[in-house]
PDB file of N, CA, C, O and CB in Angstrom:
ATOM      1  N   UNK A   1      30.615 173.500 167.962  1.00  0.00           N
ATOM      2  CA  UNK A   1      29.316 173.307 168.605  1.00  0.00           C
ATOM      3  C   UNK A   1      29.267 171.905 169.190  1.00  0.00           C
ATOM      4  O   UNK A   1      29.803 170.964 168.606  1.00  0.00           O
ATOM      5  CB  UNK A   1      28.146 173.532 167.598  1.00  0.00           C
ATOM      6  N   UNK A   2      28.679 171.779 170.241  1.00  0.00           N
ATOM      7  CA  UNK A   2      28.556 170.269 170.981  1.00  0.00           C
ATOM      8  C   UNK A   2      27.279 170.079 170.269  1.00  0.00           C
ATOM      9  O   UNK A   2      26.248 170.752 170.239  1.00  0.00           O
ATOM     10  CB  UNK A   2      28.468 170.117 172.896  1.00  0.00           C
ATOM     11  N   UNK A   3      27.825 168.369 169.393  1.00  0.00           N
ATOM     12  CA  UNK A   3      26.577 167.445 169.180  1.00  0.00           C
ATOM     13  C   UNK A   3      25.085 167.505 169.971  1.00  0.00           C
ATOM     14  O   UNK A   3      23.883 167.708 169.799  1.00  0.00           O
ATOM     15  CB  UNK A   3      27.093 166.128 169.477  1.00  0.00           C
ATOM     16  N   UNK A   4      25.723 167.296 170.592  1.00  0.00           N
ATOM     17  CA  UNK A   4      24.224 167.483 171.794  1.00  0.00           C
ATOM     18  C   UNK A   4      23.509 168.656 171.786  1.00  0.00           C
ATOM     19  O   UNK A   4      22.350 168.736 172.193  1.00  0.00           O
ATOM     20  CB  UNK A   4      24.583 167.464 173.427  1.00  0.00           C
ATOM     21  N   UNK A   5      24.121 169.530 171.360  1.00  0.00           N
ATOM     22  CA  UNK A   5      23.462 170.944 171.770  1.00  0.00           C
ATOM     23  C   UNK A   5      22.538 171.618 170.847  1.00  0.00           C
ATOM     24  O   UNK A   5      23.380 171.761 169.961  1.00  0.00           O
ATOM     25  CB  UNK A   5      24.509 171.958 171.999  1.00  0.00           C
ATOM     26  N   UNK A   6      21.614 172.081 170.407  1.00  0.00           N
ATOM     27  CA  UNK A   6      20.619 172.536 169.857  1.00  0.00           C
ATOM     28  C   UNK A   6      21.067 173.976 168.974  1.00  0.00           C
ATOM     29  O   UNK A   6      21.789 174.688 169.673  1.00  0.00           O
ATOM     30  CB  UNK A   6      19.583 172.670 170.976  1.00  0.00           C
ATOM     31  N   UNK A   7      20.818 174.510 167.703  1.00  0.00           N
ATOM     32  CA  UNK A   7      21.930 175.510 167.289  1.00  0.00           C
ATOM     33  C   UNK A   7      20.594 176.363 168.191  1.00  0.00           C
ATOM     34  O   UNK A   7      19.562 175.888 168.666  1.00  0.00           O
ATOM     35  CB  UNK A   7      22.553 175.880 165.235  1.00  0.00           C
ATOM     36  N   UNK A   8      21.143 177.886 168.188  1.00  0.00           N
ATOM     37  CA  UNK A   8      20.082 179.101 168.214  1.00  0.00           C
ATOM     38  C   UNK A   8      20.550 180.253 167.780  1.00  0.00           C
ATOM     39  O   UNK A   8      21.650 180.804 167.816  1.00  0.00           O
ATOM     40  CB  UNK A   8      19.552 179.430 169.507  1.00  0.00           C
ATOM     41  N   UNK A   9      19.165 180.598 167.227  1.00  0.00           N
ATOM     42  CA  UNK A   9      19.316 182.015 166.269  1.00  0.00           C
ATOM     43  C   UNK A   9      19.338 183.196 167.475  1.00  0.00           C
ATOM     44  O   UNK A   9      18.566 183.378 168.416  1.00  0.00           O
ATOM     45  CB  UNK A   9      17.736 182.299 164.988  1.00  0.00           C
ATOM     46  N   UNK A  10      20.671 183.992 167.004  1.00  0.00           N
ATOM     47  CA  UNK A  10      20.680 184.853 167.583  1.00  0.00           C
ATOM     48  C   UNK A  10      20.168 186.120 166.999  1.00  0.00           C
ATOM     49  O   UNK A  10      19.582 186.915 167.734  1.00  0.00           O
ATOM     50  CB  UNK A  10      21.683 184.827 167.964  1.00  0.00           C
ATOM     51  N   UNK A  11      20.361 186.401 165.601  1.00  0.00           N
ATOM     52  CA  UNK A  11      19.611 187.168 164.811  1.00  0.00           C
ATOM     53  C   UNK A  11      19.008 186.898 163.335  1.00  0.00           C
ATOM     54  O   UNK A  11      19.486 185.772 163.198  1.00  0.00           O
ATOM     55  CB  UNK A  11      20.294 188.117 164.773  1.00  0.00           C
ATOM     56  N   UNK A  12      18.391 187.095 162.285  1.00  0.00           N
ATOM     57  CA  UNK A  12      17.865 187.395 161.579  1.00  0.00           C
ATOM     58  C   UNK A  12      17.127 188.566 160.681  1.00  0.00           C
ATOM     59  O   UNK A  12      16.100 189.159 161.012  1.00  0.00           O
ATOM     60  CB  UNK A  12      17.641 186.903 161.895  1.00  0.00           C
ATOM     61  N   UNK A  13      17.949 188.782 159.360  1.00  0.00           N
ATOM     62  CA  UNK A  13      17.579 189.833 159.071  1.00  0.00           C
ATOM     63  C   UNK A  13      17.382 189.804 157.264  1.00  0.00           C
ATOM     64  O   UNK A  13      18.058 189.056 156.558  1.00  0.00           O
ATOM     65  CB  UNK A  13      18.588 190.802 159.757  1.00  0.00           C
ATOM     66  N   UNK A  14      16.727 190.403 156.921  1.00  0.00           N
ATOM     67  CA  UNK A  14      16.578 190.130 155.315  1.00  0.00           C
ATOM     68  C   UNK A  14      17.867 191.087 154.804  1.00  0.00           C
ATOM     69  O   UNK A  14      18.302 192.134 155.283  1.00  0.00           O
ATOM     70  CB  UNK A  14      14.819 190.707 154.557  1.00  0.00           C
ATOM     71  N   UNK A  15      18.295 190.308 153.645  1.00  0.00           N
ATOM     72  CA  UNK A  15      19.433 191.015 152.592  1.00  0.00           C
ATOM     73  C   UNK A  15      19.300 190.537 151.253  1.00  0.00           C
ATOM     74  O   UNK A  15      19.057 189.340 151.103  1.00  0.00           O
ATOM     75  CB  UNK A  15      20.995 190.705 152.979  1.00  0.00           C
ATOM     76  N   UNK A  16      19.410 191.217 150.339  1.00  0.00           N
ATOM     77  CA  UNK A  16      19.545 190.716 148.670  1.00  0.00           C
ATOM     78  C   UNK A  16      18.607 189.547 148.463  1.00  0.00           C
ATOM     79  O   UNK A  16      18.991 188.810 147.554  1.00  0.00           O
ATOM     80  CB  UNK A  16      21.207 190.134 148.199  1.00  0.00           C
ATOM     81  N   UNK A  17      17.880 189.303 148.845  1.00  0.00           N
ATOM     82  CA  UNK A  17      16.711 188.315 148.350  1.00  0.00           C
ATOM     83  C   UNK A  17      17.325 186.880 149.040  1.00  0.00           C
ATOM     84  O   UNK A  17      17.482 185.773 148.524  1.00  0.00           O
ATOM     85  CB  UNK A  17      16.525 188.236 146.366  1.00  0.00           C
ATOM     86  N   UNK A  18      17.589 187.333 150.337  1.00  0.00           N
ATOM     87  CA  UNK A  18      17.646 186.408 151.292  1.00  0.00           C
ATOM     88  C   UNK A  18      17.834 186.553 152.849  1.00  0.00           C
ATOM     89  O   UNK A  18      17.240 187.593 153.133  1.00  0.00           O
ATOM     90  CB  UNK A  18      18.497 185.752 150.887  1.00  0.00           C
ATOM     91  N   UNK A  19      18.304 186.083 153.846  1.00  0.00           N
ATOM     92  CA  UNK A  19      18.242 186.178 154.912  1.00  0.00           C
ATOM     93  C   UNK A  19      19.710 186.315 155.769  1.00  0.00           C
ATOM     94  O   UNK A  19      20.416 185.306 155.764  1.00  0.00           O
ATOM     95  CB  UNK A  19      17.451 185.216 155.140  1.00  0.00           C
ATOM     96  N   UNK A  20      20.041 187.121 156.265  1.00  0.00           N
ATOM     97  CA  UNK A  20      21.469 186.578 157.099  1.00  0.00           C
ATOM     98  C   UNK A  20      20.963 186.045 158.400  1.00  0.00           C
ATOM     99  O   UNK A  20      20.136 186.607 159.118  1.00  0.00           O
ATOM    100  CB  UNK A  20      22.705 187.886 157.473  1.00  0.00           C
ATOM    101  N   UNK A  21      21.563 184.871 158.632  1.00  0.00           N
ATOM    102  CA  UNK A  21      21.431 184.325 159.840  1.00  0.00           C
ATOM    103  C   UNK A  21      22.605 184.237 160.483  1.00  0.00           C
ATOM    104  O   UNK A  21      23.635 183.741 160.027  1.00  0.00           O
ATOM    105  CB  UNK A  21      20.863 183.188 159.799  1.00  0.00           C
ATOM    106  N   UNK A  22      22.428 184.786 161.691  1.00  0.00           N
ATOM    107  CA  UNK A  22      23.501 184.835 163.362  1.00  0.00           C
ATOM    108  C   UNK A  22      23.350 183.606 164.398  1.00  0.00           C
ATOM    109  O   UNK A  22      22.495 183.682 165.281  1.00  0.00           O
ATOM    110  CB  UNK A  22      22.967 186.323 164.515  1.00  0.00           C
ATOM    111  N   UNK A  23      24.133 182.543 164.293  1.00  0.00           N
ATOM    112  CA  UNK A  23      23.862 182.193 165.371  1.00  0.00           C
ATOM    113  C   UNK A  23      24.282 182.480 167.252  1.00  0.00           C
ATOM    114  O   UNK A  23      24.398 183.633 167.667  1.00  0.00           O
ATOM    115  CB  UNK A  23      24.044 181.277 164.926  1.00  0.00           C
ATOM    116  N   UNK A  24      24.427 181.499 168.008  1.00  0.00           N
ATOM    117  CA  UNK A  24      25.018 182.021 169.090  1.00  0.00           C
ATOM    118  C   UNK A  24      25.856 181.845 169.425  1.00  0.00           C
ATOM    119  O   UNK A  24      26.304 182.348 170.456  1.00  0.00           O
ATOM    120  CB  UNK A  24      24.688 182.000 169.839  1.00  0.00           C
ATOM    121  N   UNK A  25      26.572 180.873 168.535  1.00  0.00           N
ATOM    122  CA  UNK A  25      27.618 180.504 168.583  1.00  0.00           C
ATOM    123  C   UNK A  25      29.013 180.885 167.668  1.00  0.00           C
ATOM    124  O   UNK A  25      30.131 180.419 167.447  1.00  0.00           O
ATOM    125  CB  UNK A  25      27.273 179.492 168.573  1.00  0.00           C
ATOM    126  N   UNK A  26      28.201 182.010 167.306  1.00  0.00           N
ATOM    127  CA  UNK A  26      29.608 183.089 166.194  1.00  0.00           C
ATOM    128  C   UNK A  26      29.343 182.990 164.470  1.00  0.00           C
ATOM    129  O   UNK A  26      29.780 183.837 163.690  1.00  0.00           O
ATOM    130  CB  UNK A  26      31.698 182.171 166.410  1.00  0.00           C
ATOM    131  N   UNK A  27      28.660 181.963 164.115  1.00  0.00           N
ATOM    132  CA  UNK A  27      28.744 181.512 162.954  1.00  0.00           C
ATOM    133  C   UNK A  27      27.462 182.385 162.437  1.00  0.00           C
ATOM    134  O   UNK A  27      26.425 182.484 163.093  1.00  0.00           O
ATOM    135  CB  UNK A  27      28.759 179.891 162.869  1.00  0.00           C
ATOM    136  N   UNK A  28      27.680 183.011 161.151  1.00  0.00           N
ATOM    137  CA  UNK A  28      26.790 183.684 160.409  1.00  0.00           C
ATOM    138  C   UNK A  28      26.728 182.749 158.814  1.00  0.00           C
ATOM    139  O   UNK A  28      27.588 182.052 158.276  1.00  0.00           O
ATOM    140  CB  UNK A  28      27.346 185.372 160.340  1.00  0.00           C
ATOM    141  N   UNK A  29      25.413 183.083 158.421  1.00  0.00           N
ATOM    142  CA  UNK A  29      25.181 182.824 156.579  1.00  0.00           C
ATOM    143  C   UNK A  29      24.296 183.188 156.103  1.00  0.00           C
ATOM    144  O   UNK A  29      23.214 183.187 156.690  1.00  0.00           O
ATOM    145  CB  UNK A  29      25.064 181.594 155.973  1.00  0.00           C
ATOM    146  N   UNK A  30      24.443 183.605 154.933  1.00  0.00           N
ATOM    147  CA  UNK A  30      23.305 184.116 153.860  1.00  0.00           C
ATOM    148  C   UNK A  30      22.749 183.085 153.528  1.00  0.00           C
ATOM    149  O   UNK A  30      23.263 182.015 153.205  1.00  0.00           O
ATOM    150  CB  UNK A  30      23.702 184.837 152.581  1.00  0.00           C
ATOM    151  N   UNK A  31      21.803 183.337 153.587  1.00  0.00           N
ATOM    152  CA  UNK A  31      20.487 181.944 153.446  1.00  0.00           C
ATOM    153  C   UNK A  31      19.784 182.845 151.677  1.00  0.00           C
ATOM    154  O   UNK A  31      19.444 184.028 151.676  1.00  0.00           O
ATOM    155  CB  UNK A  31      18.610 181.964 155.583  1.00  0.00           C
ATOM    156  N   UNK A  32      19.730 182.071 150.576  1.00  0.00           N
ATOM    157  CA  UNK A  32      19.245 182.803 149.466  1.00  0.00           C
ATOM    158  C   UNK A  32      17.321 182.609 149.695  1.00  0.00           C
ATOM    159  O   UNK A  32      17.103 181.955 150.715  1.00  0.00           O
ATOM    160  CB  UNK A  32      20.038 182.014 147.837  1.00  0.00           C
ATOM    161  N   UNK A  33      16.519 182.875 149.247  1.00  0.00           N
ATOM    162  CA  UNK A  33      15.446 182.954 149.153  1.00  0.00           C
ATOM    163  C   UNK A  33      15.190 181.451 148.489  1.00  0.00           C
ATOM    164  O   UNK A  33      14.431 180.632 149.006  1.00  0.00           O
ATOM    165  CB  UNK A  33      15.088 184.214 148.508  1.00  0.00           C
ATOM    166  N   UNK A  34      16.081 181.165 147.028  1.00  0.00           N
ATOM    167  CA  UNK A  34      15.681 179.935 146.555  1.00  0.00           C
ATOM    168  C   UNK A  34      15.807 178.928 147.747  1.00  0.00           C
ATOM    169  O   UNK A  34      14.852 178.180 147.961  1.00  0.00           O
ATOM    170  CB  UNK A  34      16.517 179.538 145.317  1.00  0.00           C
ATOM    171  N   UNK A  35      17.128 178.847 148.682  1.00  0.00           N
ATOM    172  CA  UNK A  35      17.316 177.814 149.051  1.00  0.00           C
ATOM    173  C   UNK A  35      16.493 177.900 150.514  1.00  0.00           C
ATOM    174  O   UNK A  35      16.898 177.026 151.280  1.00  0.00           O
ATOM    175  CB  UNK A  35      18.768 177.517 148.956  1.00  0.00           C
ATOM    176  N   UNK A  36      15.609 178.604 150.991  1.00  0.00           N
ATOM    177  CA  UNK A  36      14.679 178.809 151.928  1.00  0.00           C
ATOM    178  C   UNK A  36      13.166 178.098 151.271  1.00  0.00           C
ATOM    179  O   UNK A  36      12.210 177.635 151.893  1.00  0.00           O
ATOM    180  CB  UNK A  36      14.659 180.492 152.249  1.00  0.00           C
ATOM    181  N   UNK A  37      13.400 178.230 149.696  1.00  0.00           N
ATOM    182  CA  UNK A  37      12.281 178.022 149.208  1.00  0.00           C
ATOM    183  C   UNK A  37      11.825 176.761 149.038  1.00  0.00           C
ATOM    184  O   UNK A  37      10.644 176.415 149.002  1.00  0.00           O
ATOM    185  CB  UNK A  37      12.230 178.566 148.256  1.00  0.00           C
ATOM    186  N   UNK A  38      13.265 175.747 148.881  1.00  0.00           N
ATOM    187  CA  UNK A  38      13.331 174.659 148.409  1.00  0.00           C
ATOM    188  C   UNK A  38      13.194 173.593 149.442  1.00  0.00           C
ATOM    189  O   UNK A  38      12.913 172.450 149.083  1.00  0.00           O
ATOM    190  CB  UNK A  38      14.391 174.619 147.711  1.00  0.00           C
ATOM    191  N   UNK A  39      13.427 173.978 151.095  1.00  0.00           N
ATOM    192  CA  UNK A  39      13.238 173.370 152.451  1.00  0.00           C
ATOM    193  C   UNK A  39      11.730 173.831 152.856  1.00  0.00           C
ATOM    194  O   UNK A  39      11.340 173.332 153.911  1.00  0.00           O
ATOM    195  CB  UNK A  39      14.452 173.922 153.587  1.00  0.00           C
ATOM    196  N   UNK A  40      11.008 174.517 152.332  1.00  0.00           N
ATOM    197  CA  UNK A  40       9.811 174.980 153.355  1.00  0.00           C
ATOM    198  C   UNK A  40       9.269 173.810 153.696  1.00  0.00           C
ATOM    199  O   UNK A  40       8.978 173.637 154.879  1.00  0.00           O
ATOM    200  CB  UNK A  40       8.636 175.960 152.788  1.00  0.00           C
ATOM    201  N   UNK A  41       9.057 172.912 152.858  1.00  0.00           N
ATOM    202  CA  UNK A  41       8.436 171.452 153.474  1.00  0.00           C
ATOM    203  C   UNK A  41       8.610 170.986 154.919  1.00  0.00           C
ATOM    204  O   UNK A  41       7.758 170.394 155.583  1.00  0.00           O
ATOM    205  CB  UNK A  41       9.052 170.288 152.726  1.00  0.00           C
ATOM    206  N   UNK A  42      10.034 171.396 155.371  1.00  0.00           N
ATOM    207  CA  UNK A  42      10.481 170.485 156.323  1.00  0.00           C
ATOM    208  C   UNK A  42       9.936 172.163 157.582  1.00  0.00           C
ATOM    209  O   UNK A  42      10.003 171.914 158.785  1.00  0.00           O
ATOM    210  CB  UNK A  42      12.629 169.689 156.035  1.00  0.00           C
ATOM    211  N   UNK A  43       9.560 173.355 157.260  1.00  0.00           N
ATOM    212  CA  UNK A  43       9.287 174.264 158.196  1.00  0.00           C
ATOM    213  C   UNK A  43       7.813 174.104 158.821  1.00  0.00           C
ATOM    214  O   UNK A  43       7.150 173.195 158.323  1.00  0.00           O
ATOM    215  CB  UNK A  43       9.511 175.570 157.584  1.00  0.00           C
ATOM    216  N   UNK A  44       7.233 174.824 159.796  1.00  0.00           N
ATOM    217  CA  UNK A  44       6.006 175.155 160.271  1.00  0.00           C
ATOM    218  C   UNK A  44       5.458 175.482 159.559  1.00  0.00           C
ATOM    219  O   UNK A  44       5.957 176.520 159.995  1.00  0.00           O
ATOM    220  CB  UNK A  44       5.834 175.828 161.055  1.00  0.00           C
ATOM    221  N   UNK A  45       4.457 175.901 158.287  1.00  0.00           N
ATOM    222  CA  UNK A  45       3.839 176.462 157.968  1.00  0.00           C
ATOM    223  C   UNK A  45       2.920 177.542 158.876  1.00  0.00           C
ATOM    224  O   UNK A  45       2.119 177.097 159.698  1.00  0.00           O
ATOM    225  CB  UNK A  45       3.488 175.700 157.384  1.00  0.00           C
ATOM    226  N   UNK A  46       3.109 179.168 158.649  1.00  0.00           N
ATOM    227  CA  UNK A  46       2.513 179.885 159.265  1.00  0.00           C
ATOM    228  C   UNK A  46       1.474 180.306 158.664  1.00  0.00           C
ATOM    229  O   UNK A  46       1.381 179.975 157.482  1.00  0.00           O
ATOM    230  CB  UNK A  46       3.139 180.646 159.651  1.00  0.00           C
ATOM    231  N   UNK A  47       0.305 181.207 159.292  1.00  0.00           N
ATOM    232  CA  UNK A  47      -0.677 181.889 158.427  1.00  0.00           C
ATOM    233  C   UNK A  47      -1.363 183.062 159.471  1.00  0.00           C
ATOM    234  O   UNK A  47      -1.515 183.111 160.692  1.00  0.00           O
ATOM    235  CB  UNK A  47      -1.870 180.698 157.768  1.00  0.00           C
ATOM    236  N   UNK A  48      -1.610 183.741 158.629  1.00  0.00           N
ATOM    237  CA  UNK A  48      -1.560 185.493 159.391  1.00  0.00           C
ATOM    238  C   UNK A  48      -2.475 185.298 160.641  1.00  0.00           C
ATOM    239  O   UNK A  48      -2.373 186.011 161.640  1.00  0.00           O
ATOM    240  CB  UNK A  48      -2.400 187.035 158.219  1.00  0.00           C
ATOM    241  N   UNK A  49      -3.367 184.291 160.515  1.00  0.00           N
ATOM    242  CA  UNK A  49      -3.560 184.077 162.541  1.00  0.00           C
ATOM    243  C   UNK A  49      -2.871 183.770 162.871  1.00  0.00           C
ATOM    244  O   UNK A  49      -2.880 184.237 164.010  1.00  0.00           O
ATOM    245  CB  UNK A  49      -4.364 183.271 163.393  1.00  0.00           C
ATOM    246  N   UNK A  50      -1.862 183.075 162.751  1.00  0.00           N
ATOM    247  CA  UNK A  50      -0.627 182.944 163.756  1.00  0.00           C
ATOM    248  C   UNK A  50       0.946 183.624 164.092  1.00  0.00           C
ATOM    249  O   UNK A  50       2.076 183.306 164.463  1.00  0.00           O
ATOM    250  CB  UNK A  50      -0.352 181.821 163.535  1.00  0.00           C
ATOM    251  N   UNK A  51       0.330 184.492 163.779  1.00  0.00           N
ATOM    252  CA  UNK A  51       1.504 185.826 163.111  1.00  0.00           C
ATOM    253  C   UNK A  51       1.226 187.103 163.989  1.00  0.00           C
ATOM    254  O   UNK A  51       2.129 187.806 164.442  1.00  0.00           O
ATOM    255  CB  UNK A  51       1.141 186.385 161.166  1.00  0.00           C
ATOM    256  N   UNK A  52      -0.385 187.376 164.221  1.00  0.00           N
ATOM    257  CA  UNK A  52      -0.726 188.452 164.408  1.00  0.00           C
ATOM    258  C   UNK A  52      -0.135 188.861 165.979  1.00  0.00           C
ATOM    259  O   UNK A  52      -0.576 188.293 166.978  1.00  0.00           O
ATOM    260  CB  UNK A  52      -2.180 188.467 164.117  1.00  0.00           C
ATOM    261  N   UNK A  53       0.730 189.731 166.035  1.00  0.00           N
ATOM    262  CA  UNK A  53       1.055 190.376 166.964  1.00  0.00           C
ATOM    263  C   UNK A  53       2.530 189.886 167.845  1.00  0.00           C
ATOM    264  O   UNK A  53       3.067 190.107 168.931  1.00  0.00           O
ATOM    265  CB  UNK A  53      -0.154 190.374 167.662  1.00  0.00           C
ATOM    266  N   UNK A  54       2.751 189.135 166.679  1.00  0.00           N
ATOM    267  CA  UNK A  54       4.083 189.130 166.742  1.00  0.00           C
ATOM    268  C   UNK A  54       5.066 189.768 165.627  1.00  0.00           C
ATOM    269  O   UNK A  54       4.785 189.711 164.429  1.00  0.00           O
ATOM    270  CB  UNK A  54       4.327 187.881 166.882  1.00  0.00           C
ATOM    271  N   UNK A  55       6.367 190.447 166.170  1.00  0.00           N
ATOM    272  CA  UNK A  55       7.255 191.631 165.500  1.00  0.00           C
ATOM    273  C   UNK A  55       8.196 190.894 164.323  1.00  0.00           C
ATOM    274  O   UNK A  55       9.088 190.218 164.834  1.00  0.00           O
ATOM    275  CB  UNK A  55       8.351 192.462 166.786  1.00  0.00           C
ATOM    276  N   UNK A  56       8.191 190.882 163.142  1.00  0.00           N
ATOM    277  CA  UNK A  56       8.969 190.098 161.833  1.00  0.00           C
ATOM    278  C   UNK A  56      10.085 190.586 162.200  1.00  0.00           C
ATOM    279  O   UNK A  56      11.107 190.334 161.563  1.00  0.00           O
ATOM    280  CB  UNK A  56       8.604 190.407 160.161  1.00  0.00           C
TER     281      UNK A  56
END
């Protein structure tokens, strides 16, 4: 990946009490639930108005 370059999700999907993530650049990983749990700080916080009518 070039430094410069920004990663992007190419897919996302839930598995075993976590997430597989695709990027676009070939590289996949299981993301566990704990360790999603333990970064939320550094995420957006969402809440179901800002959710509504968009597809999970």
């Amino acid at each position: 990946m070039n430094p410069d370059s920004k990663p992007h999700i190419a897919s996302a999907e839930p598995l075993d009490g976590g997430v597989i993530i695709a990027f676009d650049d070939g590289r996949i990983g299981l993301y566990s639930a704990e360790l999603l749990s333990r970064v939320f700080l550094e995420a957006k916080e969402l809440f179901d108005k800002d959710v509504d009518g968009i597809e999970a």
